[in-house]
N, C-alpha and C positions, 0 to 999 in steps of 0.2 A: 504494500500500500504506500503509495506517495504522498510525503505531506511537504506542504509550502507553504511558509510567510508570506506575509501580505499584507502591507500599510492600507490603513482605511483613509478616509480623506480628512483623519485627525492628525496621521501617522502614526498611530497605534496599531499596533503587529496582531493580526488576525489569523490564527491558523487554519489550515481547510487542510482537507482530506478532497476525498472524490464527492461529486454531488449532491447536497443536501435535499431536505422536504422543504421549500418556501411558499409563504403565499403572495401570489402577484393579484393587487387590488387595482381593477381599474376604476376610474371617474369619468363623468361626462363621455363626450363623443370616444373616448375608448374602449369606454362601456357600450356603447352602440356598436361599433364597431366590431368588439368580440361576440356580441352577442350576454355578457355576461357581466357580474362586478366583481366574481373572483376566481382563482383558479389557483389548483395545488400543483406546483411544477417539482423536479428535481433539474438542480442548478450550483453551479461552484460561483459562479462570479455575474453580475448584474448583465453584463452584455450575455451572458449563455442562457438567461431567464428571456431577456427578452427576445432573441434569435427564437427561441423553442416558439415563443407565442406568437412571433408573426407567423416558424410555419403552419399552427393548431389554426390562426385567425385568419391569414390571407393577407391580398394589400390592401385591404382599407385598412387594417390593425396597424397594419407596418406603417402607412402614412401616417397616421394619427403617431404611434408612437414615436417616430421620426421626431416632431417636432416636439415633444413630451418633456416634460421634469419627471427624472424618475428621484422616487425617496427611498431611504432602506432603512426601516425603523422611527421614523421621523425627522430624517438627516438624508440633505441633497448627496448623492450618490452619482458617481460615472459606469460605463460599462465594465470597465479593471477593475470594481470596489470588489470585494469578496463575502460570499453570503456565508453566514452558520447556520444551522437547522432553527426552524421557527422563524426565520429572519419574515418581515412583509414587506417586499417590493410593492411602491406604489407608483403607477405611472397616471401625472397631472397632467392633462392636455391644457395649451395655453388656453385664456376666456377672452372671450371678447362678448361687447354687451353697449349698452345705452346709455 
């Protein structure tokens, strides 16, 4: 079993193994777009959560999440951040409004 260090985007060292259980919560037109507001993935790192659900979703998911904030735990997150088990990926699509 491989294991790897991983600064989060505090720089605090996260270890990961292979794949964890996370949940990816979407909002607004993401939620449209998958069809849904949540989904249980297995995933090592933010970008390999959201690869997996664009291909579950399609390209409307991928656009939307294209332009997205993703958060991991409450905390703006990149694709390199690194998930532990239980982690909640959340992808914010921008709003626009009146």
């Amino acid at each position: 079993m491989k294991v790897q260090a991983a600064g989060d985007a505090h720089g605090q060292q996260r270890v990961r193994t292979e794949p964890v259980a996370v949940s990816l919560v979407l909002f607004a037109s993401a939620r449209q777009a998958a069809g849904t507001s949540q989904v249980q993935l297995r995933a090592g790192t933010v970008g390999e959560a959201l690869e997996l659900a664009r291909t579950m979703f399609g390209s409307d998911f991928a656009a939307v999440a294209d332009r997205s904030r993703i958060w991991v735990n409450g905390e703006a997150a990149g694709p390199e951040t690194s998930l532990a088990a239980g982690d909640e990926v959340a992808v914010l699509p921008p709003v626009s409004g009146g």
